[in-house]
C-alpha positions, 0 to 999 in steps of 0.5 A: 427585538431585532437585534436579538434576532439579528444576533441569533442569526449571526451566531447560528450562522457561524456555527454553521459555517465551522461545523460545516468548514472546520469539524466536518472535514475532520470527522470525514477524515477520521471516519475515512482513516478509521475504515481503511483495513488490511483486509486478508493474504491473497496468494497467486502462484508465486506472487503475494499480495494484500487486500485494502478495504473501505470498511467503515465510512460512508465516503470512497478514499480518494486517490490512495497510494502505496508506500513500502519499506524493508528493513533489508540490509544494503547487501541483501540487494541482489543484481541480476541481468534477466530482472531489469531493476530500479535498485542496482546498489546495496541501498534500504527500500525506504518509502518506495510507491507500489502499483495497484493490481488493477488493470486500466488500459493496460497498465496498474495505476499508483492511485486508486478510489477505494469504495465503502465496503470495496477491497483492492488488491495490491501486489508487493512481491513475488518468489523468484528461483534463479541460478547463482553460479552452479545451483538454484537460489531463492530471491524476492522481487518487489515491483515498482510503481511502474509494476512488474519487470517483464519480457513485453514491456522492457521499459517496465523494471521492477523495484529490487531483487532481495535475498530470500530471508526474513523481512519486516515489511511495512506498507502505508497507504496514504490517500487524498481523503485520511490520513496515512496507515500502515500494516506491518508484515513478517515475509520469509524465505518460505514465502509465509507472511504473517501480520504483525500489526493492526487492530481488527484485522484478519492475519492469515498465513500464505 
């Protein structure tokens, strides 16, 4: 019967190897997808941000990265020489990588592990008060990749100064170890956000 055992092995063999090379990775990869969660709002002063949070697997989500778009019109881009900005031009935000609010060695990062059962902040704008000709007027500022414009690091410029009004927002996180997932967000002139879409996820006004 050695060829019966020797059969059996080779089959038991190859199972093995497929349920380790093949069906393995995707439940860890659906496992992690499924965890990744808009977790609240947070609100410091003028700045909004969301919290992303390895919910549900057992596995850290590997270099995750920030994506956002705006459904801006190319006029609603607002130029202004005390904001140092990446977009100059009346262009769509489209598919532009944010930072992580997480300080490592002076600077935020564009990747991030996220751990079972950790949230991590992410900054994805700000409500700034300008003067425009004679009177005060309301803008949003969107950071970049690089963070925040500031008076300390003029090489840091922010991504674009937007016309406070009314924005979808969509920010998807993709990382190394899932497949992408967006949020969907409703941003207005009075600084509230709403969450639109997202299966069991906590929807908190700002």
């Amino acid at each position: 019967m050695d060829w019966f055992n020797l059969v059996i092995s080779g089959i038991s063999g190859a199972f093995t190897a497929v349920l380790v090379q093949v069906i393995w990775p995707i439940i860890r990869v659906w496992c992690n997808t499924r965890s990744i969660e808009f977790e609240r709002i947070d609100r410091q002063g003028d700045k909004y941000a969301i919290r992303i949070k390895n919910s549900l697997s057992f596995w850290p989500l590997k270099k995750c990265i920030a994506y956002i778009t705006i459904n801006n019109a190319g006029q609603d881009v607002h130029v202004d020489s005390t904001i140092p900005t990446f977009v100059v031009e009346g262009i769509q935000i489209k598919e532009d990588r944010l930072c992580w609010s997480y300080n490592d060695e002076e600077k935020n990062p564009t990747e991030i592990d996220i751990y079972s059962g950790e949230s991590q902040r992410l900054e994805f704008y700000k409500i700034r008060t300008l003067t425009t000709g004679t009177s005060p007027k309301k803008y949003f500022e969107f950071p970049s990749e690089k963070g925040w414009a500031n008076d300390v690091n003029p090489n840091i410029k922010s991504r674009c100064l937007l016309q406070a009004k009314e924005y979808k927002v969509h920010i998807k996180i993709v990382s190394a170890s899932s497949k992408e997932k967006t949020f969907e967000f409703k941003i207005a002139e009075s600084g509230v956000l709403s969450f639109i879409k997202q299966k069991n996820c906590l929807a908190i006004s700002g």
